[in-house]
N, C-alpha and C positions, 0 to 999 in steps of 0.2 A: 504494500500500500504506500504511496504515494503521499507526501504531505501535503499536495493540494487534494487530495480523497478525503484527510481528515477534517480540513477547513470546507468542502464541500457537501462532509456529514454534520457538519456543524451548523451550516444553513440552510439546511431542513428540518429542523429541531425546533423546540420550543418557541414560540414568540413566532414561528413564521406558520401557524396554520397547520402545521402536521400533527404526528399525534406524537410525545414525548419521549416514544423509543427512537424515532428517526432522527435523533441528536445523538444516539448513543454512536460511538467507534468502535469498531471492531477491535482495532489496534489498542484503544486504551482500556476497554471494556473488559478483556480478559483478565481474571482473577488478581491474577499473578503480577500483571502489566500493570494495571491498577495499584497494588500494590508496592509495586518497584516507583511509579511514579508520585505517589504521594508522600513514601519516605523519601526521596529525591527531594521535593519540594519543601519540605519541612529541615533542609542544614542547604549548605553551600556546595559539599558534595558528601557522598558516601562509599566509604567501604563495601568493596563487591563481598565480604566476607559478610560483613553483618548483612545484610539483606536476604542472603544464602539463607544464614540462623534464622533472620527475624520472620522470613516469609516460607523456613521448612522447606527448601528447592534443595535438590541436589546439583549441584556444580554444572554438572552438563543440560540442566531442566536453566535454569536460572541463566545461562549463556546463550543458549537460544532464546531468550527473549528480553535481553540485553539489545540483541542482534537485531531482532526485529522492532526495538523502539530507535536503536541507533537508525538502522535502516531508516524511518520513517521522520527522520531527523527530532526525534523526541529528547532524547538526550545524547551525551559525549560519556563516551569514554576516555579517560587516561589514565596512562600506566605510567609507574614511575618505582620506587623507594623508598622505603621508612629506615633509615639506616640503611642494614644491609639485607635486608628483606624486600623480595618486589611484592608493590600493593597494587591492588588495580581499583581506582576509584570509578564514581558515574556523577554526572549534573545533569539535571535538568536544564534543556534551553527553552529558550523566552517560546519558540514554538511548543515545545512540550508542555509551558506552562500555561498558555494558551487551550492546549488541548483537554486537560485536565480540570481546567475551569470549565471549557463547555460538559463537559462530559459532566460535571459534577451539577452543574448547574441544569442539563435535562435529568440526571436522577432524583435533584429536588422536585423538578416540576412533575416527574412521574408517580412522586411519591403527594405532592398537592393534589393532581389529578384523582388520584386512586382513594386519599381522604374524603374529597371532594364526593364522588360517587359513592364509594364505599358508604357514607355516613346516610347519603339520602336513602330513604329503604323506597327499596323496589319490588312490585312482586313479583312470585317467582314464575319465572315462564317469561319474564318481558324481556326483548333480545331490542338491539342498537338494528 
């Protein structure tokens, strides 16, 4: 996927007349993705080890979808040093954080949506 796919899932989403899944990203939407990018967003960069820990992936699960937010220019990688031990960090970039706000921002609306209906009672048998 393409980072104009992801800004072109983003403007079909919320606020523009569709229904609140059509803002979700595939890209960002997946479990794991999701949660590589919101610890991302929360420091300046991280540790590819602690997110390994923090998100329960195993090493080769967790690189492949390093790969595919890199791919999607979601975030950077770089490698380097701590001492004499190599670390491999990630950052979120300004498009990733971009992404992550739509995204986040149509799962509130799906989640308003669904209070919304949810609360008014319907009887049962009535279809959209």
């Amino acid at each position: 996927m393409s980072s104009a796919d992801g800004a072109n899932e983003a403007a079909t989403g919320p606020g523009n007349g569709g229904h609140p899944t059509n803002g979700l990203s595939d890209t960002v939407h997946q479990r794991n993705r999701l949660g590589i990018l919101t610890i991302a967003a929360e420091a300046e960069r991280v540790e590819v080890a602690y997110l390994r820990d923090a998100l329960e992936l195993t090493a080769g699960n967790l690189s492949r979808h390093l790969a595919v937010l890199e791919e999607a220019d979601l975030i950077q990688i770089e490698r380097g040093y701590h001492g004499r031990r190599p670390k491999t960090w990630i950052r979120i970039t300004q498009q990733g954080q971009t992404a992550l706000t739509a995204e986040i921002n149509a799962l509130r609306e799906l989640l308003q949506r669904h209070n919304r209906l949810g609360s008014a009672s319907r009887p049962n048998g009535h279809e959209r």
